[in-house]
C-alpha positions as a Markdown table, in Angstrom:
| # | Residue | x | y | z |
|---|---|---|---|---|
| 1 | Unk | 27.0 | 339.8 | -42.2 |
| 2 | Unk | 30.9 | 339.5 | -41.7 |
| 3 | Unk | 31.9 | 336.2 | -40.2 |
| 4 | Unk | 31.8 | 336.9 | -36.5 |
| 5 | Unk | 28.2 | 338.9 | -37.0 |
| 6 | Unk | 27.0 | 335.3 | -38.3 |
| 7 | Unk | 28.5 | 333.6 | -34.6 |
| 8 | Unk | 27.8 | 336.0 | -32.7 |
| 9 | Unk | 23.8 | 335.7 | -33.7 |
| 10 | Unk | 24.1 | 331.7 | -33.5 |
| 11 | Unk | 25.2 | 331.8 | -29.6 |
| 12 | Unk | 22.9 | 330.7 | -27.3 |
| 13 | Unk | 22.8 | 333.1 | -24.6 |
| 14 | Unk | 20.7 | 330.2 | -22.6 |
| 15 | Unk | 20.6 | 326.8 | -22.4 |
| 16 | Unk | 16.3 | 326.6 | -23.1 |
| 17 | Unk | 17.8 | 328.7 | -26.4 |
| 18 | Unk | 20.0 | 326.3 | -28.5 |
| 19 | Unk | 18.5 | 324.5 | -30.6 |
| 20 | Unk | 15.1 | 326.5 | -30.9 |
| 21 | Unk | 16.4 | 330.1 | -31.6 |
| 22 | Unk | 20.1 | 329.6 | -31.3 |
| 23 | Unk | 22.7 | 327.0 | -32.6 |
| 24 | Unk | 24.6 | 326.7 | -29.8 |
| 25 | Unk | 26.3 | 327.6 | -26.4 |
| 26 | Unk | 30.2 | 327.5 | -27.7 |
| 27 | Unk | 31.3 | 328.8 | -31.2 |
| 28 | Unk | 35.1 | 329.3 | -32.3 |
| 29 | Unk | 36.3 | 329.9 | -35.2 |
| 30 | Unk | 39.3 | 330.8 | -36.9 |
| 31 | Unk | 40.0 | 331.2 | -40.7 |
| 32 | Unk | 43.4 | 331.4 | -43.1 |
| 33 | Unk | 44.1 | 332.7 | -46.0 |
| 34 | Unk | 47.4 | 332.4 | -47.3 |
| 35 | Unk | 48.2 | 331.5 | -44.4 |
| 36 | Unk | 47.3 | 334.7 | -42.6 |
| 37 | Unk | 44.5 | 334.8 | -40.0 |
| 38 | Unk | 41.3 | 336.5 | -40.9 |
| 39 | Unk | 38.9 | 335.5 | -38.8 |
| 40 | Unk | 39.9 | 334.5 | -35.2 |
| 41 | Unk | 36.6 | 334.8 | -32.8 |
| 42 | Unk | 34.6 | 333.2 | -29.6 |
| 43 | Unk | 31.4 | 333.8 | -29.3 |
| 44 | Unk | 29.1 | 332.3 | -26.0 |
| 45 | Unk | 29.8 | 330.1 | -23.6 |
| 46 | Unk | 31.6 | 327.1 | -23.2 |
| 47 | Unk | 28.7 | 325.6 | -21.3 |
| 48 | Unk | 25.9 | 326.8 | -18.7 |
| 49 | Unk | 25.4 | 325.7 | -14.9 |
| 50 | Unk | 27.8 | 326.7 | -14.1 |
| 51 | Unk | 28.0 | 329.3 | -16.6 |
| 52 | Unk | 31.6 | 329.3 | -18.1 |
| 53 | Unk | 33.2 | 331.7 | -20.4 |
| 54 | Unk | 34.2 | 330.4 | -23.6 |
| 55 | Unk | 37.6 | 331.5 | -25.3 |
| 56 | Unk | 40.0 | 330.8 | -28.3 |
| 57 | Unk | 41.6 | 328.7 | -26.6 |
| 58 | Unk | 38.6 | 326.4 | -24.9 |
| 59 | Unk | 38.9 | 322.7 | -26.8 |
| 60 | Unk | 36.1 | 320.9 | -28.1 |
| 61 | Unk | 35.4 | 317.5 | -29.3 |
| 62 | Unk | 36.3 | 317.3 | -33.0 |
| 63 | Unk | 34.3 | 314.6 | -33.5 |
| 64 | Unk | 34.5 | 313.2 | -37.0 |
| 65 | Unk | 36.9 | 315.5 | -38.1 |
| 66 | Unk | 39.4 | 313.1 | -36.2 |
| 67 | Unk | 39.1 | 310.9 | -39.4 |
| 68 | Unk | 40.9 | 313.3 | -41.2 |
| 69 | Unk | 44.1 | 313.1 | -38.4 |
| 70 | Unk | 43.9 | 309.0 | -38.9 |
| 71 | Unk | 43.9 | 309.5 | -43.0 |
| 72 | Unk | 47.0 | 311.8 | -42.0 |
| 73 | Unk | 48.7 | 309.4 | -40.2 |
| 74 | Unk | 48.2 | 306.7 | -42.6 |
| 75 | Unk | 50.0 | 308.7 | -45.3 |
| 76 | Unk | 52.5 | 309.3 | -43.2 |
| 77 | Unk | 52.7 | 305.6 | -42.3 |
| 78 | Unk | 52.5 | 305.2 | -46.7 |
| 79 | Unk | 55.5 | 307.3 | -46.5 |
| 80 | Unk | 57.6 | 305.8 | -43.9 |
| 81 | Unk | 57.2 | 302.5 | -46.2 |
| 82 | Unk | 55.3 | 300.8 | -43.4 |
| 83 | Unk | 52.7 | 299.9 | -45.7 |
| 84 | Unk | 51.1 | 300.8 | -49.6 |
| 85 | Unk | 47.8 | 302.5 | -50.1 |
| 86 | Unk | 46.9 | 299.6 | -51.9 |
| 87 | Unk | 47.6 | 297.1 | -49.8 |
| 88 | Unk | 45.2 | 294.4 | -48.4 |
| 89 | Unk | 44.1 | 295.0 | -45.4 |
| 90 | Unk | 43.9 | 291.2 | -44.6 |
| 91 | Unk | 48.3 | 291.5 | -44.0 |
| 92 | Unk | 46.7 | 293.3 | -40.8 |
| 93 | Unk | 43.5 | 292.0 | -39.5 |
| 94 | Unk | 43.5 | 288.6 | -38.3 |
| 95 | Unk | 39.8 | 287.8 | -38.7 |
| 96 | Unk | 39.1 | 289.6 | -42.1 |
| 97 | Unk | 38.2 | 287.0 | -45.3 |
| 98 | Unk | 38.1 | 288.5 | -48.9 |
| 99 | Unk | 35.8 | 288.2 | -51.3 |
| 100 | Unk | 36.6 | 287.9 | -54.6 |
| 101 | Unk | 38.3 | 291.8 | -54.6 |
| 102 | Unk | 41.0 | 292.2 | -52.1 |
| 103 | Unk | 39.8 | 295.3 | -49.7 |
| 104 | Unk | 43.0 | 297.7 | -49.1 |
| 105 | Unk | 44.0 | 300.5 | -47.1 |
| 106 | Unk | 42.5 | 302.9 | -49.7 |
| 107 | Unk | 39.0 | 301.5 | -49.6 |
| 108 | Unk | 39.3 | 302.6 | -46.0 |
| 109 | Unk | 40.1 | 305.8 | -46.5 |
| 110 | Unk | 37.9 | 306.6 | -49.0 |
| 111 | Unk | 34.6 | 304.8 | -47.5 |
| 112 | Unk | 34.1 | 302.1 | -50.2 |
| 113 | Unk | 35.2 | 299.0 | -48.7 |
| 114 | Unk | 31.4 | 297.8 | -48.6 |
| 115 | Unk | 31.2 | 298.1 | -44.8 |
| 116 | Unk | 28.0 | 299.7 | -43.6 |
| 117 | Unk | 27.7 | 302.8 | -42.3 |
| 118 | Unk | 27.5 | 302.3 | -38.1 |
| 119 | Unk | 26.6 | 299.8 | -35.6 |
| 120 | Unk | 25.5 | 300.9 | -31.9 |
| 121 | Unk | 27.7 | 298.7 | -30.4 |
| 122 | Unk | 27.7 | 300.9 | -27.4 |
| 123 | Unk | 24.2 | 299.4 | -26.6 |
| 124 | Unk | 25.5 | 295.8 | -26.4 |
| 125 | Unk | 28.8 | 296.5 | -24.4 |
| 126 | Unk | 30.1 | 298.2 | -21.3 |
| 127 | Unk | 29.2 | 301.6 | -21.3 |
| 128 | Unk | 31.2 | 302.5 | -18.6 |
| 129 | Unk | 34.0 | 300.5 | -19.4 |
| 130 | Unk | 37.3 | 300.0 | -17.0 |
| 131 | Unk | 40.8 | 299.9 | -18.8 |
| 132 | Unk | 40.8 | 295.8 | -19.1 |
| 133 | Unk | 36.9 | 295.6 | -20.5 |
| 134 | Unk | 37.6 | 299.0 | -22.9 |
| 135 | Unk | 40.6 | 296.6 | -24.4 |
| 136 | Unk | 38.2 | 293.4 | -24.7 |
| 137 | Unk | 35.3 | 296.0 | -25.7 |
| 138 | Unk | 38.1 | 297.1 | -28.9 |
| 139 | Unk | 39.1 | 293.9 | -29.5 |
| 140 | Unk | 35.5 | 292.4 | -29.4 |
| 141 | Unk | 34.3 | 295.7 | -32.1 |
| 142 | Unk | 37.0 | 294.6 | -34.5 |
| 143 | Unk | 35.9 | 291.1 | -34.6 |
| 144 | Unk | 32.4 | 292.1 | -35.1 |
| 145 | Unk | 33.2 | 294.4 | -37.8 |
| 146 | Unk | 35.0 | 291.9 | -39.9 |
| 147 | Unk | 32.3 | 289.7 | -39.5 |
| 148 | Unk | 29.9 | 291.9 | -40.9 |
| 149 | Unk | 28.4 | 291.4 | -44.6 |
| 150 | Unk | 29.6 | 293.3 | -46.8 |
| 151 | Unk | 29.5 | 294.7 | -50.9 |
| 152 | Unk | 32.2 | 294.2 | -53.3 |
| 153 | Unk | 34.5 | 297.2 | -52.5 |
| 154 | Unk | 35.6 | 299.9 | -54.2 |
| 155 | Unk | 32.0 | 300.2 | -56.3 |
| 156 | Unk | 29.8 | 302.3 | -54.1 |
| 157 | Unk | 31.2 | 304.8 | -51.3 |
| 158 | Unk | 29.4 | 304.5 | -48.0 |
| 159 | Unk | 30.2 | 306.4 | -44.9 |
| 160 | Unk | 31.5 | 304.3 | -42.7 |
| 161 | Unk | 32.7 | 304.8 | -39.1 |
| 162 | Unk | 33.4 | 300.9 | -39.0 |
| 163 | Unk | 35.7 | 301.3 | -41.7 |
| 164 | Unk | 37.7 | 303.9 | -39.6 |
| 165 | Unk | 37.4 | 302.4 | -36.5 |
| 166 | Unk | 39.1 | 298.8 | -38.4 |
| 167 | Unk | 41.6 | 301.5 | -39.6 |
| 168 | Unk | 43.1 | 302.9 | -36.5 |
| 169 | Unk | 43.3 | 299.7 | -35.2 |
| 170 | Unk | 45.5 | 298.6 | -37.9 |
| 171 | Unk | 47.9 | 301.7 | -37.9 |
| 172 | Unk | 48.2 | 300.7 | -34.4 |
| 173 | Unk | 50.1 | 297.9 | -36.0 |
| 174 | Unk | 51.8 | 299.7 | -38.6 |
| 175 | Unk | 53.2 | 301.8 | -36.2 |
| 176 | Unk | 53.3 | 299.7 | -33.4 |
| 177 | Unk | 52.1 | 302.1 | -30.9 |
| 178 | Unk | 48.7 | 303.3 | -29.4 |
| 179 | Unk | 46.8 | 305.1 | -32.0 |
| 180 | Unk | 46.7 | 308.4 | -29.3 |
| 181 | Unk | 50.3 | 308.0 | -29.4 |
| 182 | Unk | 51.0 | 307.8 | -32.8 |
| 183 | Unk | 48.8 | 310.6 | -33.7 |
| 184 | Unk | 50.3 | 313.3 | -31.0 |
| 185 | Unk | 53.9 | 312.1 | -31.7 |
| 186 | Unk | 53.8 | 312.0 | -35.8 |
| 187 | Unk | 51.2 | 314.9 | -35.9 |
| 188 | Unk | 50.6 | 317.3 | -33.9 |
| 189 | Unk | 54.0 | 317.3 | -31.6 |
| 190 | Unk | 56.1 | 318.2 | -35.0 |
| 191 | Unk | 53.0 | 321.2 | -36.2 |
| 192 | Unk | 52.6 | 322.1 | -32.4 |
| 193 | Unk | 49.4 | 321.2 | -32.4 |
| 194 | Unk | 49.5 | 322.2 | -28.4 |
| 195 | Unk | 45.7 | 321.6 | -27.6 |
| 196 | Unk | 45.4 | 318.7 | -29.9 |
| 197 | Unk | 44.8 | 314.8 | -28.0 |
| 198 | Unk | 42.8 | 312.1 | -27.4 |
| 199 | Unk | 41.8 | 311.7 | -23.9 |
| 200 | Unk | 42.4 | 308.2 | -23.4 |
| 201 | Unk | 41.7 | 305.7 | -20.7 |
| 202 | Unk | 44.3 | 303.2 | -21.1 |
| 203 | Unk | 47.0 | 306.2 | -20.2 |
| 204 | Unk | 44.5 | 307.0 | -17.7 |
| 205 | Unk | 43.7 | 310.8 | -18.7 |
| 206 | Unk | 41.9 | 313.2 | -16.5 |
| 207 | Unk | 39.0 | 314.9 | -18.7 |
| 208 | Unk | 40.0 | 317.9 | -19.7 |
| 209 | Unk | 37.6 | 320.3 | -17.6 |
| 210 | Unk | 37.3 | 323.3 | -20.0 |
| 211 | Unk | 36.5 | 322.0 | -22.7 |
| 212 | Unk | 33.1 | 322.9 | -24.4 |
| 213 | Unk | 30.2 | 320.8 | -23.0 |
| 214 | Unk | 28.0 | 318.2 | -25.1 |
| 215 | Unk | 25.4 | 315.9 | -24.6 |
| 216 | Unk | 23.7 | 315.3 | -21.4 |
| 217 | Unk | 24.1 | 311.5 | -21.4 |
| 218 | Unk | 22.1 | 309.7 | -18.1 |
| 219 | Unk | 23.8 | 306.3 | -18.9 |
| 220 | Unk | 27.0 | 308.5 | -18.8 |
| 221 | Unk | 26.4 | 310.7 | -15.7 |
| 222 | Unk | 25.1 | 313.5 | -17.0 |
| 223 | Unk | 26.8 | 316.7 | -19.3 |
| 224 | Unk | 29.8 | 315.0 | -20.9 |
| 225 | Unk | 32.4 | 317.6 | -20.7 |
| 226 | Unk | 35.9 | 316.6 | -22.0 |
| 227 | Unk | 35.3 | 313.0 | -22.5 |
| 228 | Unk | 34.7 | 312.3 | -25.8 |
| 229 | Unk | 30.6 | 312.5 | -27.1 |
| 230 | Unk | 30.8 | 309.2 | -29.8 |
| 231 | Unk | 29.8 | 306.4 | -27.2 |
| 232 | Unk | 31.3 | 303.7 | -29.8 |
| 233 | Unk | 34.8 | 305.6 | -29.2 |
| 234 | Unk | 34.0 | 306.1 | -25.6 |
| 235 | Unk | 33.7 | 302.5 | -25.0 |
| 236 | Unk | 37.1 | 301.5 | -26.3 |
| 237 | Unk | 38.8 | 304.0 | -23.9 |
| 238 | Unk | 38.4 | 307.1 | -25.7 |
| 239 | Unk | 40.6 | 306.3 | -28.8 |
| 240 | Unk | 39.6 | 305.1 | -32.4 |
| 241 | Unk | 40.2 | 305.7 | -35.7 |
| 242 | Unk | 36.5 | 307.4 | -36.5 |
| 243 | Unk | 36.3 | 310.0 | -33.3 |
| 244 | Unk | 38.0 | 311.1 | -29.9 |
| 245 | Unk | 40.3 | 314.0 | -30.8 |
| 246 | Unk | 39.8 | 317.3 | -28.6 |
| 247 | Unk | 41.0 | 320.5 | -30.3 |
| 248 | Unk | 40.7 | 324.0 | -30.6 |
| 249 | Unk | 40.2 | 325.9 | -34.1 |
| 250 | Unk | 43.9 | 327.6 | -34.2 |
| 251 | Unk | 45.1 | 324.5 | -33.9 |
| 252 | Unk | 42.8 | 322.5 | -36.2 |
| 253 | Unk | 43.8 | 325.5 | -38.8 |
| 254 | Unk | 47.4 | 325.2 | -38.4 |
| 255 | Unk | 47.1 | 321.6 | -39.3 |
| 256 | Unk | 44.7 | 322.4 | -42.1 |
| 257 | Unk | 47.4 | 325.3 | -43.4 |
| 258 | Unk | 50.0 | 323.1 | -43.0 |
| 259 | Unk | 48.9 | 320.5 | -45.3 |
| 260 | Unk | 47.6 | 323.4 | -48.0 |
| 261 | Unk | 51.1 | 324.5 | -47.6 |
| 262 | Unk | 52.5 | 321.1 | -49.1 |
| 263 | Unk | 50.3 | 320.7 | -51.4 |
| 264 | Unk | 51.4 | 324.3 | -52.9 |
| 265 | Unk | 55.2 | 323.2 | -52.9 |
| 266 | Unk | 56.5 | 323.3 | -49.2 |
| 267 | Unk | 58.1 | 320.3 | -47.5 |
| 268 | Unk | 55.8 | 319.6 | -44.2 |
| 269 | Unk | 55.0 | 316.1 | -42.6 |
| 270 | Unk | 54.1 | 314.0 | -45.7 |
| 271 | Unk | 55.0 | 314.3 | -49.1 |
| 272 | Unk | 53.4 | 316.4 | -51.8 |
| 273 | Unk | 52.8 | 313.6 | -54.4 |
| 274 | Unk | 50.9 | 311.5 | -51.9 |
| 275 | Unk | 49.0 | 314.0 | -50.3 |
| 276 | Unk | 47.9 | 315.2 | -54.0 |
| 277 | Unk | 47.4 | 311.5 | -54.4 |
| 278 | Unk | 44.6 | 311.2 | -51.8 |
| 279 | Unk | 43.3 | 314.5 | -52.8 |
| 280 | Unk | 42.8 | 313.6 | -56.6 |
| 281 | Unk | 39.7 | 311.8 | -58.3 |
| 282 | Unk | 42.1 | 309.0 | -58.4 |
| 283 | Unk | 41.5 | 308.5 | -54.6 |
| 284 | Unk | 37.2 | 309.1 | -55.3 |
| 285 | Unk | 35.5 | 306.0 | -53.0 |
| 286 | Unk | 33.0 | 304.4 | -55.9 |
| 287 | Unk | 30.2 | 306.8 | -56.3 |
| 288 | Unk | 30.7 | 308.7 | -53.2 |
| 289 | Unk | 32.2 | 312.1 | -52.7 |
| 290 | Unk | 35.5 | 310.7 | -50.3 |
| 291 | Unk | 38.9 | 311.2 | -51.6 |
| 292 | Unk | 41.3 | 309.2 | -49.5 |
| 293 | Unk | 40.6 | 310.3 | -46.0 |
| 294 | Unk | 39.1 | 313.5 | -47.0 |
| 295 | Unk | 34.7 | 314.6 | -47.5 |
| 296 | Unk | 34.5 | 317.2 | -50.9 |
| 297 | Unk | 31.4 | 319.3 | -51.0 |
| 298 | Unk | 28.4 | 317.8 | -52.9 |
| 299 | Unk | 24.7 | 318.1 | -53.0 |
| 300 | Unk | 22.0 | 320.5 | -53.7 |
| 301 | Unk | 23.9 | 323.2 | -50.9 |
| 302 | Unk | 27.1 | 321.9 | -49.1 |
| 303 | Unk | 27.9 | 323.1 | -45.6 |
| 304 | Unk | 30.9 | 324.9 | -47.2 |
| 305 | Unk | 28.7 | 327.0 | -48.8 |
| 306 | Unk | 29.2 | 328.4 | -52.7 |
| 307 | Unk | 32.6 | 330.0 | -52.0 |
| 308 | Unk | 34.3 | 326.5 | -51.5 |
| 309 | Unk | 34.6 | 325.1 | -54.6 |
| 310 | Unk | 33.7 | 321.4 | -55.1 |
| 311 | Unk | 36.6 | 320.8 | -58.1 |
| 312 | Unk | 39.3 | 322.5 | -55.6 |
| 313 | Unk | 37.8 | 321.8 | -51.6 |
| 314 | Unk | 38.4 | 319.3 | -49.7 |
| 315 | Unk | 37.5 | 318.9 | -45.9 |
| 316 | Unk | 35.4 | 316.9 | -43.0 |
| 317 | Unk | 32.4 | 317.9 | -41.0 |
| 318 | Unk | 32.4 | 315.7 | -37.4 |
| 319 | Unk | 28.7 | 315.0 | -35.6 |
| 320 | Unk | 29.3 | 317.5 | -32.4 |
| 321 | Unk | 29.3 | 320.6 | -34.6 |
| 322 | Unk | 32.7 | 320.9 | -36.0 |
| 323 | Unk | 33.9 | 321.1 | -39.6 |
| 324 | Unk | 37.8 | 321.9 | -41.6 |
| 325 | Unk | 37.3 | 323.2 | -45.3 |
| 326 | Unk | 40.5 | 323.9 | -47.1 |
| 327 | Unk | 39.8 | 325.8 | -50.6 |
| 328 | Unk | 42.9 | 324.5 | -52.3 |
| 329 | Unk | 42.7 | 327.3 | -55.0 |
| 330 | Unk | 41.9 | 330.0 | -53.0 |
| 331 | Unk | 44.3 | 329.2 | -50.4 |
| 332 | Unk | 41.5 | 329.3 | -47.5 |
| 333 | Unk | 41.4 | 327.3 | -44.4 |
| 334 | Unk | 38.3 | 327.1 | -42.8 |
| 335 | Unk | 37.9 | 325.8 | -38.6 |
| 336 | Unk | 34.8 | 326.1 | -37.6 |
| 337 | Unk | 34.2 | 324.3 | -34.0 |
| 338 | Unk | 30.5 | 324.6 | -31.9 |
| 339 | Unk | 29.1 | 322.2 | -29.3 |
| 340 | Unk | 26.1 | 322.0 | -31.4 |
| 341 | Unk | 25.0 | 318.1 | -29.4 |
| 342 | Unk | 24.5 | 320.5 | -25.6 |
| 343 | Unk | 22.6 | 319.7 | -24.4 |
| 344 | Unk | 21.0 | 316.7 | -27.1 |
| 345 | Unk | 21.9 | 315.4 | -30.7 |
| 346 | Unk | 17.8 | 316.0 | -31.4 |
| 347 | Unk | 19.6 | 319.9 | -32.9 |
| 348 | Unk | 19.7 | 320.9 | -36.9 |
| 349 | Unk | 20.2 | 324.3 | -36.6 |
| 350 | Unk | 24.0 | 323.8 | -37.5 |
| 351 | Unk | 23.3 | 323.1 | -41.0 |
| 352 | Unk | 22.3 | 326.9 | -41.8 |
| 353 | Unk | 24.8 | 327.4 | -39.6 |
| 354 | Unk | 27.6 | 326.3 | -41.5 |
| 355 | Unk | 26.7 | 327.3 | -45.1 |
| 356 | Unk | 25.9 | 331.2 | -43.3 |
| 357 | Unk | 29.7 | 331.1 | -42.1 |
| 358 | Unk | 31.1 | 329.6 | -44.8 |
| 359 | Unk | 29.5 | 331.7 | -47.3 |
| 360 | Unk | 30.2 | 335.1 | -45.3 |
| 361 | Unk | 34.1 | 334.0 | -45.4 |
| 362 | Unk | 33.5 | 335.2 | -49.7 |
């Protein structure tokens, strides 16, 4: 099956469909090699009563794959001199105590600071939160999560939104800015990332109303469409350093192509030597497979599928349905974005999903 025969099939022409005989209602995708498109498709819909059409240029949440925008901007940040990749993170975060090993920006970024995974903090907190009680609700997260108990870092690599969540609120500092601003001013304003933002409260955003639906949420109202899906993100206005960026695939390509492009040799937004930094084995969280800021593929069958090559691949996968691979050797850039959470989370079906598409791209 070509690449667009293996969407095409996975689109829910229903909603009663996804999830038992289809993956989803909205599929994009669009795929670089050398920089040159070869796959650039839509298949279904970007959500069902009402039924609405789904195109290239419908944005969906990006979910996790926001973590790889906040490991961006913290290079850049690197760069600038702002901070080291080594640093302790303590110079930033009032409430944080070390152990006996300092915890730096790097343990972040590569998920072995010893934080644990998650924390639904969204069931102790405002779920509907106004712009004054989403700032307390941040605030309030941050001094939980550097209360938390924790391992010795940089031994074991544990995926950890708290650890990304601690880290945009520290290149808030850095920068001195709102993480949403920092990201669409140093990011994707300079690689015209048009489609690419946060929808945040505190600048108070409209949602954005064609984007692809998720999760029918009561507690929420109903379908969330164009407010962002992660509830521990939603309660802190709709920004964080672990989800909240809405996207479509060309532009979540571009900025994939774009970094693939420095690491071959071209000047871009940060520098070759660190961006090879955090993609080396040097950067490798503990025992996990995170480089700094970037997932590589590992187990038995990776989503990327066996074209990708563990040694030279480096992406992120984000919980909605969305993934970026970039085949460094190959020169391939993979976006592949579905709503795979409409109209519930309680959906695997993007897990053959993904290795199917991936696989078809070789």
């Amino acid at each position: 099956m070509t690449p667009e025969d293996v969407l095409n099939a996975a689109a829910a022409p229903d909603l009663a469909s996804i999830g038992s005989t289809h993956t989803a209602s909205a599929l994009a995708a669009v795929v670089l090699r050398d920089g040159a498109v070869v796959v650039e498709h839509a298949a279904g819909h970007a959500g069902f009563d009402p039924q609405r059409p789904l195109t290239l240029e419908t944005p969906f949440d990006l979910a996790s794959v926001t973590k790889v925008f906040t490991a961006t901007l913290a290079m850049l940040a690197v760069d600038a001199g702002r901070c080291a990749i080594d640093e302790p993170i303590v110079r930033w975060v009032d409430d944080w105590v070390d152990g006996a090993e300092a915890v730096t920006l790097l343990h972040l970024l590569n998920h072995s600071s010893g934080l644990p995974a998650w924390d639904q903090f969204y069931l102790r907190m405002p779920i509907t939160p106004d712009v004054e009680t989403a700032a307390a609700t941040a605030d309030e997260i941050e001094r939980q999560i550097a209360a938390k108990e924790r391992g010795r870092p940089g031994r074991q690599g544990v995926y950890s939104d708290l650890g990304y969540i601690l880290l945009g609120r520290i290149l808030e500092r850095v920068w001195d800015a709102p993480l949403e601003d920092a990201v669409e001013s140093r990011i994707c304003g300079p690689l015209a990332l048009e489609s690419t933002r946060f929808v945040s409260q505190r600048r108070a955003d409209e949602a954005i109303a064609d984007a692809a639906s998720t999760e029918v949420d009561p507690r929420r109202g109903g379908v969330m469409v164009g407010r962002v899906h992660d509830e521990n993100c939603y309660i802190q206005g709709g920004v964080a350093g672990h989800a909240g960026l809405f996207g479509t695939a060309a532009d979540l390509a571009q900025f994939g192509s774009h970094l693939l492009a420095i690491d071959r040799g071209a000047a871009g937004i940060v520098s070759q030597e660190l961006l090879q930094l955090c993609w080396s084995e040097g950067a490798r969280g503990g025992s996990g497979h995170y480089l700094g800021g970037w997932d590589t593929p590992s187990g038995p069958q990776s989503s990327a599928g066996r074209g990708f090559a563990p040694s030279s691949t480096v992406g992120h996968l984000g919980f909605t349905g969305t993934s970026l691979w970039i085949e460094r050797e190959a020169g391939v850039v993979a976006a592949l974005l579905t709503n795979r959470v409409y109209p519930t989370r309680e959906n695997d079906r993007i897990k053959a999903l993904r290795v199917a598409f991936h696989e078809s791209l070789f």
